[in-house]
C-alpha positions in Angstrom: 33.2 -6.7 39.4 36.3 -6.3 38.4 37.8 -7.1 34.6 41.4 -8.8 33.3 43.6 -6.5 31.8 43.4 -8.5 28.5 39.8 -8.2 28.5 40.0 -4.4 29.5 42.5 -3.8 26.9 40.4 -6.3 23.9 37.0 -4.2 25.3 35.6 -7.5 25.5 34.7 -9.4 28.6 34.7 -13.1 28.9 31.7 -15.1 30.8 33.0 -17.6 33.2 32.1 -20.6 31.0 34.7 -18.9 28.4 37.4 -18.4 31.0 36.6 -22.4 31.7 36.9 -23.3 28.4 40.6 -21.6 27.8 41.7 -22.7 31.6 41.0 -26.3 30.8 42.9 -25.9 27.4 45.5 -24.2 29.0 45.6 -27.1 31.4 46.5 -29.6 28.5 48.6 -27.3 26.2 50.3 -30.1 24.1 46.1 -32.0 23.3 43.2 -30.6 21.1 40.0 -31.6 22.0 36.7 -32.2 20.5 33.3 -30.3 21.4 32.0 -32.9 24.0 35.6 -33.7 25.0 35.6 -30.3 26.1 32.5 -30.4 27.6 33.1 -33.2 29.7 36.2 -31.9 31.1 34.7 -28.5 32.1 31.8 -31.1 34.1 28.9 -29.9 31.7 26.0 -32.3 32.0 23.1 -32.3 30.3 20.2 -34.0 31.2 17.7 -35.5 28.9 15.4 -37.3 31.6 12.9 -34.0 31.6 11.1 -32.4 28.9 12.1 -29.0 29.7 15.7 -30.4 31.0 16.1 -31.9 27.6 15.1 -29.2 25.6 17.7 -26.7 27.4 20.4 -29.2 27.4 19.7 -29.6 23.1 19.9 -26.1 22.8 23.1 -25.6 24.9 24.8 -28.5 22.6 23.9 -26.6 19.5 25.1 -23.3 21.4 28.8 -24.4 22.7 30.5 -24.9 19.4 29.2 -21.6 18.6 30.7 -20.4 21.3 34.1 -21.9 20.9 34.2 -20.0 17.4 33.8 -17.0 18.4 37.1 -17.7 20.3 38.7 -18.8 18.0 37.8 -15.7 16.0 38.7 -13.3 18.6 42.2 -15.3 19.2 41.6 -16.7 22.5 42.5 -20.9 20.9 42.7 -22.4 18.1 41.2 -24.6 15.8 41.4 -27.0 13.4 39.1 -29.6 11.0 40.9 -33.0 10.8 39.2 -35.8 9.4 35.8 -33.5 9.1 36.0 -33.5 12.9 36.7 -30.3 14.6 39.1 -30.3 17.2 40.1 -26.9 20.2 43.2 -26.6 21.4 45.3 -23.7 23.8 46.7 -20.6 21.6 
């Protein structure tokens, strides 16, 4: 499968859910966004009606911020803490 140039040239490879993340960001380059803002408008659902449902969707929720730090570390959007809220927006 072929890689971006940006990711051939950074030696790091983005996973689609990444690439979503920065398109949808991209999309709205003048907003920032909280986690389940973000989440929402990337049409993640989680789904709490099932045991085993429930417990993947809590761990993916504690995951995703996670995630969007290490893009902000590796420059791919920023971020910033306003009112003890933490808000992602397009580099």
């Amino acid at each position: 499968m072929p890689i971006e140039r940006s990711e051939f040239e950074s030696g790091q490879v983005l996973t689609r859910l990444e690439k979503s993340v920065i398109a949808f960001l991209k999309k709205n380059p003048d907003k920032a966004f909280e986690v389940n803002e973000i989440m929402e408008g990337i049409n993640i659902q989680t789904d709490f009606q099932d045991l085993w449902k429930a417990i993947a969707s809590g761990i993916f929720i504690l995951w995703f911020p996670s995630m969007l730090n290490n893009l902000v570390t590796s420059g791919k959007i920023r971020s910033n803490v306003i009112g003890g809220t933490y808000y992602y927006m397009a580099k």
